[in-house]
C-alpha positions in Angstrom: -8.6 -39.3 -6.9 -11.0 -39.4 -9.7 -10.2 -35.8 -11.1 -12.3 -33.8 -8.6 -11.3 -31.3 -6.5 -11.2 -32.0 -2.8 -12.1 -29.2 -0.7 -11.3 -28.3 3.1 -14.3 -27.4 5.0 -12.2 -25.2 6.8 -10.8 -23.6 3.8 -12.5 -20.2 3.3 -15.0 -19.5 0.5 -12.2 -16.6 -1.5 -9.4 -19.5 -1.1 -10.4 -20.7 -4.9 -10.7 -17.0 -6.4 -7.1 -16.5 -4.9 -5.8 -20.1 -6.3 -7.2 -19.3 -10.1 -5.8 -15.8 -9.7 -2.1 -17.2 -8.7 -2.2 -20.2 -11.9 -2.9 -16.9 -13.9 0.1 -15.2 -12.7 2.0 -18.6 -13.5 0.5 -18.9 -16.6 1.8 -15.2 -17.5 4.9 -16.0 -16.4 5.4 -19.1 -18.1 4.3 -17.7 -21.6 6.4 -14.7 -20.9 9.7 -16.8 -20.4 9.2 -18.6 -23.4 9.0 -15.4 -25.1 12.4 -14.5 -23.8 10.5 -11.4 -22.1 12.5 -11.8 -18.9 11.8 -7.8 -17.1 8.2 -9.0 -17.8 9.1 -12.3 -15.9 10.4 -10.7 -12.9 7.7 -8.0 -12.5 5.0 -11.3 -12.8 6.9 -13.0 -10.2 7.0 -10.1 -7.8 3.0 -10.2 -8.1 2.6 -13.6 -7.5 4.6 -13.7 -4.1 2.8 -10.4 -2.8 -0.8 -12.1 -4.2 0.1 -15.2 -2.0 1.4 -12.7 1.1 -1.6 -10.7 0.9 -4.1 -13.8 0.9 -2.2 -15.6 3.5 -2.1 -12.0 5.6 -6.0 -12.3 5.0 -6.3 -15.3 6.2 -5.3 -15.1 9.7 
């Protein structure tokens, strides 16, 4: 690949608003453990997996 982004023509038009909002969440949570901030951590992480149940729940 040449650096683009391939996209699924099946994919629906909010799946790249839900994919920015989870590398968000993942960038919090990164900076967060480095920070030794690890209640932050877990409260991050709970987000991200509901963010990704709720998207996939909208999905269907």
């Amino acid at each position: 690949m040449s650096g683009k982004e391939l996209k699924c023509a099946t994919s629906p038009k909010g799946a790249n608003k839900s994919q920015t909002k989870r590398e968000k969440l993942q960038k919090r949570i990164a900076k967060a453990q480095q920070q030794g901030r690890y209640n932050k951590v877990k409260a991050l992480e709970y987000l991200l997996k509901n963010s990704e149940r709720q998207s996939l729940a909208e999905n269907k």
